[in-house]
KOLRO-114216 format. One record per residue: residue in three letters; x, y, z of N, C-alpha, C in turn. Coordinates in steps of 0.05 Angstrom, whole numbers. Example, Ala and Ser with C-alpha at 12.3 -4.5 7.8 and 13.67 -1.06 7.14 Angstrom:
# KOLRO-114216
ATOM  aa   n.xx   n.yy   n.zz  ca.xx  ca.yy  ca.zz   c.xx   c.yy   c.zz
ATOM ALA    264   -114    156    246    -90    156    264    -66    156
ATOM SER    257    -45    142    273    -21    143    258      1    157
This chain:
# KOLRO-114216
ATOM  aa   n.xx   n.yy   n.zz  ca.xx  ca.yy  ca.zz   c.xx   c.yy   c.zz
ATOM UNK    745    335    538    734    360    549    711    370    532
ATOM UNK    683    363    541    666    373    530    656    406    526
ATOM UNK    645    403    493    640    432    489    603    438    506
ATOM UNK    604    471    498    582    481    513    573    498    495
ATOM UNK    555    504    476    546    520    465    522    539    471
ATOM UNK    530    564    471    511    581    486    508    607    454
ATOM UNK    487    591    447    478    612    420    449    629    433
ATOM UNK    455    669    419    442    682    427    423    678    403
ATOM UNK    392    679    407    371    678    385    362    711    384
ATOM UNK    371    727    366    355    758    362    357    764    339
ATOM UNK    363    746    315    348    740    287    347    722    274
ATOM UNK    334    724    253    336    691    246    359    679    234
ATOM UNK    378    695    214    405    675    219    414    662    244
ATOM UNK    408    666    268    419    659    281    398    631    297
ATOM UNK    366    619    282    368    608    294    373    574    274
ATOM UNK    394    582    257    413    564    235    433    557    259
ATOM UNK    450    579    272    467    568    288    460    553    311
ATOM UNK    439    552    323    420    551    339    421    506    334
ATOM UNK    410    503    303    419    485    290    441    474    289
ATOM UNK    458    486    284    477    476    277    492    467    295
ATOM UNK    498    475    326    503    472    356    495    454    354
ATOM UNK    463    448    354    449    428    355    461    399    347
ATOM UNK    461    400    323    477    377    305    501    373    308
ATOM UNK    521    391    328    552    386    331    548    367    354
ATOM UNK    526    378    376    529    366    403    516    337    402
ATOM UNK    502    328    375    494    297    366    510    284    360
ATOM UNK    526    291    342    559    279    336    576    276    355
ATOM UNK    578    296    379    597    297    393    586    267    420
ATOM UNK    559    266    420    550    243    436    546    218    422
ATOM UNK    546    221    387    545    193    376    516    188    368
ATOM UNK    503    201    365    470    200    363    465    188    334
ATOM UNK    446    166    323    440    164    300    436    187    277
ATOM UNK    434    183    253    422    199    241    397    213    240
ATOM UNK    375    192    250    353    199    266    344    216    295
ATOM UNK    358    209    298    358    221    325    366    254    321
ATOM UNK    402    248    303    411    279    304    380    295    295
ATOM UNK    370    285    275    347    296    269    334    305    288
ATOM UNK    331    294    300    307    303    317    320    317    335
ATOM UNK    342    319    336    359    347    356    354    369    337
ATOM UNK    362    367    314    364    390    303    341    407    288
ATOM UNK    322    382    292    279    400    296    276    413    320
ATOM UNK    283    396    339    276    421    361    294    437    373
ATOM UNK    322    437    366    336    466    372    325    482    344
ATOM UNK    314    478    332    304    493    307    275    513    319
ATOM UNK    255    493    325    239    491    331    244    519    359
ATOM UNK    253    500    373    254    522    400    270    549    398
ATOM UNK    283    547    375    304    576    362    284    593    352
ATOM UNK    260    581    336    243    600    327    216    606    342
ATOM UNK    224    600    366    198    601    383    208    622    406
ATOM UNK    236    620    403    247    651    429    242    675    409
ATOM UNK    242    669    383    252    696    363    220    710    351
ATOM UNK    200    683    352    177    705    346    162    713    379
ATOM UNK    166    692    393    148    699    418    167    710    438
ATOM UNK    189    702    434    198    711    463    219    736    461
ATOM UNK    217    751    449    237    772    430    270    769    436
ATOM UNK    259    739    432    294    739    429    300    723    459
ATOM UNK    319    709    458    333    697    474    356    685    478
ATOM UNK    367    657    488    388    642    480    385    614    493
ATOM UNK    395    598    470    385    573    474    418    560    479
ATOM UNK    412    539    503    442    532    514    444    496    511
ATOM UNK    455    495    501    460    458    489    480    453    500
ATOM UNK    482    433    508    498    413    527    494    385    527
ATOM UNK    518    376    529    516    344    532    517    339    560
ATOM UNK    496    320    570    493    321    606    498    297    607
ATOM UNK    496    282    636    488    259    644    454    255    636
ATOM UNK    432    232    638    415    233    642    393    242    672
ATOM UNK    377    247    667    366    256    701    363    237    716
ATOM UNK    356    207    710    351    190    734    375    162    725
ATOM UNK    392    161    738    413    143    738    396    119    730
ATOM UNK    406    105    707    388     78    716    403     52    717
ATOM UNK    435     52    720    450     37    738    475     41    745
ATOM UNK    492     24    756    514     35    766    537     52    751
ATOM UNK    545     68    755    574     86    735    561    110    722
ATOM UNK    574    117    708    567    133    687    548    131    668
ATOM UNK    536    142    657    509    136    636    517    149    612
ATOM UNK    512    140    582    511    156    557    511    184    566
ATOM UNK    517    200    555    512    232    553    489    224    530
ATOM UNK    465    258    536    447    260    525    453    288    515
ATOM UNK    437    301    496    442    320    486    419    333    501
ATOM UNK    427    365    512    412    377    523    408    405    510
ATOM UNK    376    409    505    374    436    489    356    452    511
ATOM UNK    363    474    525    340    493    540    343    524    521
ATOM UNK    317    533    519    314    564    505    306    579    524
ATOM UNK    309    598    533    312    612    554    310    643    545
ATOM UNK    287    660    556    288    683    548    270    702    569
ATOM UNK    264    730    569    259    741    598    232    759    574
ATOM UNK    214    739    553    199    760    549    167    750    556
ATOM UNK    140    759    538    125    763    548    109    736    559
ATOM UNK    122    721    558    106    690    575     80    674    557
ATOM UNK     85    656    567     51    638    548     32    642    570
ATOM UNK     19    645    565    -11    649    579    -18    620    593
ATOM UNK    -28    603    563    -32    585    572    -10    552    559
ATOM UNK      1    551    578     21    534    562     15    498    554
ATOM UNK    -11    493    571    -30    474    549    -47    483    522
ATOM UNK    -53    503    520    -60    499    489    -26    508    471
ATOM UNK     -3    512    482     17    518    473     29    484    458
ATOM UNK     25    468    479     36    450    474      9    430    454
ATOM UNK     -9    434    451    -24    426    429    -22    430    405
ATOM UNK    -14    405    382    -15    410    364    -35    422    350
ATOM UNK    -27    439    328    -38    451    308    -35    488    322
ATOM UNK    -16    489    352    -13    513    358      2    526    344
ATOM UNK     -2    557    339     12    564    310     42    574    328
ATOM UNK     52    565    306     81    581    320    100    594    296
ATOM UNK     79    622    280     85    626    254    112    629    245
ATOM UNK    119    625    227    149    617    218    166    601    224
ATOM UNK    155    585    235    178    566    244    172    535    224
ATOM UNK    176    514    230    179    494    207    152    474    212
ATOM UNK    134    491    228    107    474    231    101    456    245
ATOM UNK    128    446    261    129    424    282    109    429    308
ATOM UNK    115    451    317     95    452    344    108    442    364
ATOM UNK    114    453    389    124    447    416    115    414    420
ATOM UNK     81    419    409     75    385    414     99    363    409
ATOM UNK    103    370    378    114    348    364    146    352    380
ATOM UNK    155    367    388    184    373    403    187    354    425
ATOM UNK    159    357    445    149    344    461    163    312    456
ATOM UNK    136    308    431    143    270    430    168    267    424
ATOM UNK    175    280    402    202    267    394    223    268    413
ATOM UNK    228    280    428    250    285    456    245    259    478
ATOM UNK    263    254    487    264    236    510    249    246    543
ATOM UNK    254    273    538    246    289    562    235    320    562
ATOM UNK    215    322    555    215    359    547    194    368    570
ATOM UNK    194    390    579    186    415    594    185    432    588
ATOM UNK    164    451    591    161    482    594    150    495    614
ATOM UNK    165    518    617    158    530    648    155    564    644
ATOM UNK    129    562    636    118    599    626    108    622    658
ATOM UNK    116    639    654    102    653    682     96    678    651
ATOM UNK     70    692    649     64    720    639     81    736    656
ATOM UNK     95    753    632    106    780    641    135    775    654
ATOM UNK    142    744    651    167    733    661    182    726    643
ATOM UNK    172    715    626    192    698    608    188    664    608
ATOM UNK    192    651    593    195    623    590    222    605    591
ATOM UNK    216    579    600    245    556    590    233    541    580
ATOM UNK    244    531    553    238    498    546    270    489    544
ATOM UNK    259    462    552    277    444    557    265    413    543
ATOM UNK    287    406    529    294    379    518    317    373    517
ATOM UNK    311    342    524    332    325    520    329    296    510
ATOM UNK    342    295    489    352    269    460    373    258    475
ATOM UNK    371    229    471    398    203    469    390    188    457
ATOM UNK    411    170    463    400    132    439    378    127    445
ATOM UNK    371    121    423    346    109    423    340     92    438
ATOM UNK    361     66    440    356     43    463    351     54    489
ATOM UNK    362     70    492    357     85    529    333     98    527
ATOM UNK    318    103    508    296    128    518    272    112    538
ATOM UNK    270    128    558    254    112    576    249     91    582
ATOM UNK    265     73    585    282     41    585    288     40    613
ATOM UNK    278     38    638    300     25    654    312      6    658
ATOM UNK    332      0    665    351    -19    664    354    -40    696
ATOM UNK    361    -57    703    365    -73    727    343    -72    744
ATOM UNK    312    -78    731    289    -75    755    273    -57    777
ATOM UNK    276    -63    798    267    -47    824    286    -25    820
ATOM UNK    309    -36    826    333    -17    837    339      1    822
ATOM UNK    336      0    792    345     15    782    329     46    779
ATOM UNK    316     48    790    302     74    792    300     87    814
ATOM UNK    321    102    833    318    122    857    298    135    853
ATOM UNK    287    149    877    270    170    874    279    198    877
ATOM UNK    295    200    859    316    233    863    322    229    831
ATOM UNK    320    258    822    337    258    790    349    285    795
ATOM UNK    366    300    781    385    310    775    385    325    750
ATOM UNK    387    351    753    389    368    726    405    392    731
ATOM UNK    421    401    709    438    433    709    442    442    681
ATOM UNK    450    467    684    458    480    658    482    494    657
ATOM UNK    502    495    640    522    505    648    519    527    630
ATOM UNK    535    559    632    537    574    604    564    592    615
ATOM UNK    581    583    593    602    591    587    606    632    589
ATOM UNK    621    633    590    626    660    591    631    677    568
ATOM UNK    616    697    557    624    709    536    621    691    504
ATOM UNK    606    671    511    599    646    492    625    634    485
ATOM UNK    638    620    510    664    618    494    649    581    489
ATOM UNK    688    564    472    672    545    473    668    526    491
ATOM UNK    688    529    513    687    514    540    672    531    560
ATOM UNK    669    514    583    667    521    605    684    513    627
ATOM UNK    688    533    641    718    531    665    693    512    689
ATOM UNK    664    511    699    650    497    708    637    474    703
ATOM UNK    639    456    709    626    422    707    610    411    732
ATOM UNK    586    399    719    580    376    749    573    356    737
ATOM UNK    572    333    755    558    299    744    544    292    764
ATOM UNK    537    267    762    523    258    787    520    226    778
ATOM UNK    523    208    805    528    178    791    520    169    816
ATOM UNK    512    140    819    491    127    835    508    105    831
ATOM UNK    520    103    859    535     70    872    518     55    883
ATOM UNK    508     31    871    490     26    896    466     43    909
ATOM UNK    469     40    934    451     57    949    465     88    947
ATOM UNK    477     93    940    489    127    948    480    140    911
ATOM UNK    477    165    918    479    181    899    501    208    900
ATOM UNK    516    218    882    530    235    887    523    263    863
ATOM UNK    523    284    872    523    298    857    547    322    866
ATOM UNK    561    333    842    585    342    837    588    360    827
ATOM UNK    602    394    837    600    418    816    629    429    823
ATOM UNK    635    424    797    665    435    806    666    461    789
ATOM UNK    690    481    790    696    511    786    719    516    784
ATOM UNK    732    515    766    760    505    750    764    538    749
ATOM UNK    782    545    766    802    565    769    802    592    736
ATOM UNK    789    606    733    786    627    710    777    625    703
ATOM UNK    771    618    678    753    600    657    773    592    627
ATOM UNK    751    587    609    768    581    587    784    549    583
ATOM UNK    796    546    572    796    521    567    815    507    588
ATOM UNK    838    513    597    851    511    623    838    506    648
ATOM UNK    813    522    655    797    521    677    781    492    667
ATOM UNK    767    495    641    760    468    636    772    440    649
ATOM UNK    802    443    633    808    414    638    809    402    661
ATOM UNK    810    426    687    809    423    713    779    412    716
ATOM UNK    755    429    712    729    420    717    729    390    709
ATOM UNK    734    386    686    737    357    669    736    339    681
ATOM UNK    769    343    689    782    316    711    772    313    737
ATOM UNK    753    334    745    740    326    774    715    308    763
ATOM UNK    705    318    744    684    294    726    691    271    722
ATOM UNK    710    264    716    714    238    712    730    222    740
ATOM UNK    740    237    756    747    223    781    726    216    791
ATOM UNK    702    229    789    672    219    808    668    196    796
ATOM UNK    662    198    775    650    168    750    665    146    755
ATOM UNK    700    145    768    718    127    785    714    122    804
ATOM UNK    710    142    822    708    141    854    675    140    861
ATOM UNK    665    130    849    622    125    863    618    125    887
ATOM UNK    636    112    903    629     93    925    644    111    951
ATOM UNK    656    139    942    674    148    968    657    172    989
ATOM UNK    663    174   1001    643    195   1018    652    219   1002
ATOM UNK    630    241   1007    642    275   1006    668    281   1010
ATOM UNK    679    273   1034    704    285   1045    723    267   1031
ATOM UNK    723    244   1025    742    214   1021    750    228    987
ATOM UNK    727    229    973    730    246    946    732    269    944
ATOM UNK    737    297    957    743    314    960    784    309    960
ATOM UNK    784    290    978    806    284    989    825    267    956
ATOM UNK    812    254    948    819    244    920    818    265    899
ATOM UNK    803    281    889    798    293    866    825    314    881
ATOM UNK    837    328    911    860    345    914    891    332    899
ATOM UNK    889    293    897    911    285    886    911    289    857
ATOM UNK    879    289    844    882    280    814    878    306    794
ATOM UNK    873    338    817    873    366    804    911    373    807
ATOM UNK    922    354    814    952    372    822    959    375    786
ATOM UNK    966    395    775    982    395    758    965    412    741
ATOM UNK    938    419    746    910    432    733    917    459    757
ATOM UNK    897    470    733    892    500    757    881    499    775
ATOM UNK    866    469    787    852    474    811    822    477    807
ATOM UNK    808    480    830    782    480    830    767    487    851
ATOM UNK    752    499    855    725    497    875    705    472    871
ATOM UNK    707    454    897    691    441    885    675    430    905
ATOM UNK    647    426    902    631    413    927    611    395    914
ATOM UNK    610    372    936    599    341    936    575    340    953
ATOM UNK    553    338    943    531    324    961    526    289    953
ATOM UNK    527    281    974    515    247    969    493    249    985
ATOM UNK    482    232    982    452    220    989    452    194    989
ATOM UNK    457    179   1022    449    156   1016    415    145   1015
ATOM UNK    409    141    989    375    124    991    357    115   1009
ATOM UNK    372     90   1029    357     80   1047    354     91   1067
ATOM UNK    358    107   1074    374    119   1104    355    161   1104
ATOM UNK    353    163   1073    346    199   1080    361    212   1081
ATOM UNK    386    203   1083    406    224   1092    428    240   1072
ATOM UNK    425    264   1074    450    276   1057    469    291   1074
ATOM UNK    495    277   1057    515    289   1068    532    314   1050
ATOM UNK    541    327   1053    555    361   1045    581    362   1044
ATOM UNK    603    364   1026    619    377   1041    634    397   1025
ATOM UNK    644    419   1018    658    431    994    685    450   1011
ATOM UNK    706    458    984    728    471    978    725    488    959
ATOM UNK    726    524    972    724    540    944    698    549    954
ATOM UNK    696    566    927    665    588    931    644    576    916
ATOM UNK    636    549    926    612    533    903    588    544    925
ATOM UNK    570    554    919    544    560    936    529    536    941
ATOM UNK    518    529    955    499    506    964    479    518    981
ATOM UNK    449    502    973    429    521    991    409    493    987
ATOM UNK    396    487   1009    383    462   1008    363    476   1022
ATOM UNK    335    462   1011    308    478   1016    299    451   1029
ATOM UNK    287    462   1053    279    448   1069    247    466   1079
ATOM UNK    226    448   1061    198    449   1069    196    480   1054
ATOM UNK    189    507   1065    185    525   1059    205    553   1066
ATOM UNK    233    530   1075    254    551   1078    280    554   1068
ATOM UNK    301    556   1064    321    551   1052    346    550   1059
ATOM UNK    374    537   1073    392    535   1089    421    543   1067
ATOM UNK    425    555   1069    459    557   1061    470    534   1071
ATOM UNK    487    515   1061    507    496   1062    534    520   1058
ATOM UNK    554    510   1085    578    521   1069    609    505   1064
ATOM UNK    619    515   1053    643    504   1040    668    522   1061
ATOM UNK    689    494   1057    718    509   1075    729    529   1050
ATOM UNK    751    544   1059    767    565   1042    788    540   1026
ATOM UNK    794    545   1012    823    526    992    812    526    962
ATOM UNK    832    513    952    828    506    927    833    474    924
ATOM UNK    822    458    911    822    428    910    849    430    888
ATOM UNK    856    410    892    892    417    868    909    427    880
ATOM UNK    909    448    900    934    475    909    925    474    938
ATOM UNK    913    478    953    902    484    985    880    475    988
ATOM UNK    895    446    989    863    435   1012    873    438   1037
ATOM UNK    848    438   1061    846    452   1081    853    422   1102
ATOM UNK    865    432   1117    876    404   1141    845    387   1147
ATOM UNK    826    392   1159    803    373   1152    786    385   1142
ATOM UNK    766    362   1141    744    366   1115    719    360   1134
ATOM UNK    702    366   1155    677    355   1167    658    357   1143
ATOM UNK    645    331   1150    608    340   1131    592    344   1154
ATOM UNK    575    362   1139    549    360   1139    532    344   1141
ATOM UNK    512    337   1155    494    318   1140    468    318   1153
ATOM UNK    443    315   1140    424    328   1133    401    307   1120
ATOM UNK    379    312   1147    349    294   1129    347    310   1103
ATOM UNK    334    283   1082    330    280   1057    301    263   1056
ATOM UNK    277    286   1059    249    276   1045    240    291   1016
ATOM UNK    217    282   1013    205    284   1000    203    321    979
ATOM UNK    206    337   1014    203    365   1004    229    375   1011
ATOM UNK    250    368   1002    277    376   1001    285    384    970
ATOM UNK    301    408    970    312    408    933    353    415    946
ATOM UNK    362    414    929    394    420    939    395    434    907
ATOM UNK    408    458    912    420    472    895    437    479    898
ATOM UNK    459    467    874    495    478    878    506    496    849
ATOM UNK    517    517    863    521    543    834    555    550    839
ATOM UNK    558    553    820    590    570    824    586    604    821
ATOM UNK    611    609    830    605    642    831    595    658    810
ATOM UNK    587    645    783    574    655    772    553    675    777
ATOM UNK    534    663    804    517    664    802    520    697    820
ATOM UNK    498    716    826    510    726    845    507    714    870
ATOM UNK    517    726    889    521    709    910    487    721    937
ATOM UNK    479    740    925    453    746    931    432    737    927
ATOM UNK    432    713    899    408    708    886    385    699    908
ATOM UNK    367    699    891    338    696    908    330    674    905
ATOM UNK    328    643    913    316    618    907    283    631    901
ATOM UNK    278    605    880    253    611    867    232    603    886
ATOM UNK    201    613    892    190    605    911    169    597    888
ATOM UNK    165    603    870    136    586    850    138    550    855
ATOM UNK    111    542    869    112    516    870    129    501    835
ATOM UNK    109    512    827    105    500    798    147    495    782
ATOM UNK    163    511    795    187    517    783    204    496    802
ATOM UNK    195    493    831    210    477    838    207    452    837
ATOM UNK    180    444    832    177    412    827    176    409    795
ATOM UNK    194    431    782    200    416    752    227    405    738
ATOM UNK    229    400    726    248    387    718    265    401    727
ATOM UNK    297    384    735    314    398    747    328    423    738
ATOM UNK    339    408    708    352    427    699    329    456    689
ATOM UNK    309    453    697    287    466    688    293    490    708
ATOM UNK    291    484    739    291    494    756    326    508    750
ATOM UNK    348    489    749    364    511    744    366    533    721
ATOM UNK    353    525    701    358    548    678    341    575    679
ATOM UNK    314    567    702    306    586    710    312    607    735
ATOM UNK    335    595    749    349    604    767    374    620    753
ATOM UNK    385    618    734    403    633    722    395    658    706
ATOM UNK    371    653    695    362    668    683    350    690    698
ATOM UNK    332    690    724    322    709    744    347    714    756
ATOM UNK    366    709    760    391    716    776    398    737    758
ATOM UNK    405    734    726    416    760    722    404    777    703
ATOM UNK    412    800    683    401    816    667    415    827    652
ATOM UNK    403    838    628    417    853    604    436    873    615
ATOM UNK    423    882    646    439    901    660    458    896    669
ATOM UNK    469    873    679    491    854    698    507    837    683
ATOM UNK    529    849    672    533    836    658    564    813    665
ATOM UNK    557    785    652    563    755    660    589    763    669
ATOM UNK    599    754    697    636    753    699    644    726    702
ATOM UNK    641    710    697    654    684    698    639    667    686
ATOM UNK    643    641    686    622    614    676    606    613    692
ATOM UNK    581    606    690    566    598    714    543    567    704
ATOM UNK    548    558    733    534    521    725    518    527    750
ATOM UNK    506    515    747    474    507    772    465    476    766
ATOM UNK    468    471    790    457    441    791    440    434    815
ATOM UNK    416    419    805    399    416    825    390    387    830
ATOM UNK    386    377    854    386    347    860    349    347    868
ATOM UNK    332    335    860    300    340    877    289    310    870
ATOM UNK    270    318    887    255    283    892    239    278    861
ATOM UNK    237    254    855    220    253    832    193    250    840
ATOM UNK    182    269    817    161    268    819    132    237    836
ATOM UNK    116    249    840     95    224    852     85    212    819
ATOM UNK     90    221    797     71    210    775    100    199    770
ATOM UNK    119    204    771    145    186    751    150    161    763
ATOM UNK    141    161    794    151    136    812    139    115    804
């Protein structure tokens, strides 16, 4: 049952802990000594970059899947660092990311150098909004390596962020996402309360997917109801996507939100009433749904409110996924609103035209 660390940055002791998260969640994935390094420069790095520019924020580390499957099953976990804060924005976030940009007090690295050393980094500034950066570190052997040829690179990647409630150390919310073949699945389950109990429920729907690759929405909906009995249960909803074909299929149990943007509009997907574990519902129909180019699927648990506003900035939705979700969590709530449950966001979008 993986941990989730959600450290607040609003002085500078705290962006040691900031570190130190950093370096637990390298160990906890197995990362060289090198490497941890270089997790623990840029949660350093990005800890002291919410605290002088962004007055303060919180930086959320997680061990994920990677964003683009690059073969069948499960993939290494990577260590994921996003800093997230609602203050006065970069202006210009190319001379930000140029070295020799000052970023006084901090250890002299520069977003640049965060940049290289990371497997995957982003930043996504609006003035007067706030910023995300996002990185993500794994083995070395995987960093931008694909694996098995042609095939091994879909044109869809995958990103989320989860944050625990009240900074605990679990989260009662999980998702994955794994590529059978031609199908892709992506998975958000919502483990009954929170806390570590709700966890082990989210958990075990994680690892039934990483078993079950190959089953439809409803077929694994229908599996993960035998393998939550004895757990508190779950909310949980499945999009696949088969590759050749365009097509996504839907189907969920529980209050998981689903909203799939289609061109310049946005559709609610909905889910039956039950709980997966305790009350699943006599049938399960999917959905199913063209999959081009200008499609995004976003899946949240009640974390979120259930009002929120999908983001319309081009620039936010064609960024990195988990980019797009950490900026969806963060405009969703406020100092004013304050968190009642775990909340996870996961977003499935086409890859980019420069990554293909």
């Amino acid at each position: 049952m993986p941990r989730v660390w959600d450290v607040a940055v609003n002085d500078s002791t705290q962006v040691h802990d900031a570190r130190v998260a950093a370096q637990a969640a390298a160990s906890a994935v197995g990362l060289t000594s090198s490497r941890t390094a270089s997790v623990a420069l840029v949660a350093t790095e990005l800890a002291t970059n919410l605290l002088k520019h962004g007055h303060g924020g919180r930086v959320l580390i997680d061990m994920v899947p990677p964003p683009v499957p690059r073969r069948d099953g499960p993939q290494p976990s990577v260590v994921q660092i996003a800093a997230v804060d609602h203050g006065p924005g970069i202006a210009d976030v190319t001379a930000a990311l140029r070295d020799g940009f000052s970023t006084a007090g901090s250890l002299g690295a520069g977003l640049g150098t965060c940049r290289r050393v990371a497997d995957d980094f982003e930043l996504y500034s609006v003035p007067g909004r706030g910023t995300v950066a996002l990185a993500r570190i794994g083995p070395a052997a995987d960093r931008r390596r694909p694996v098995g040829g042609a095939a091994a690179a879909p044109a869809v990647r995958a990103g989320g962020v989860d944050v625990p409630l009240a900074r605990a150390d679990h989260s009662g919310d999980a998702w994955a996402w794994v590529r059978c073949g031609d199908l892709v699945t992506l998975m958000l389950a919502d483990g009954l309360g929170h806390g570590r109990p709700a966890a082990e429920a989210s958990s075990a729907a994680v690892r039934a997917v990483y078993d079950s690759p190959h089953l439809s929405p409803a077929e694994l909906l229908g599996r993960l109801d035998t393998v939550l009995r004895g757990t508190r249960g779950a909310a949980v909803a499945v999009a696949q996507l088969k590759l050749s074909a365009g097509r996504l299929r839907f189907c969920g149990i529980g209050n998981i939100g689903a909203r799939l943007r289609e061109g310049d509009t946005w559709r609610p997907l909905l889910s039956r009433p039950g709980i997966v574990g305790a009350h699943r519902p006599a049938t399960l129909p999917e959905a199913e749904f063209a999959w081009s180019a200008d499609r995004l699927l976003v899946l949240h648990s009640d974390g979120l409110p259930s009002r929120w506003t999908p983001p319309a900035d081009p620039a936010v939705l064609s960024a990195d996924p988990a980019v797009t979700a950490a900026v969806i969590v963060r405009d969703a709530g406020s100092p004013l609103r304050p968190e009642r449950d775990d909340t996870a966001v996961a977003v499935l979008a086409p890859v980019r035209p420069e990554e293909r």
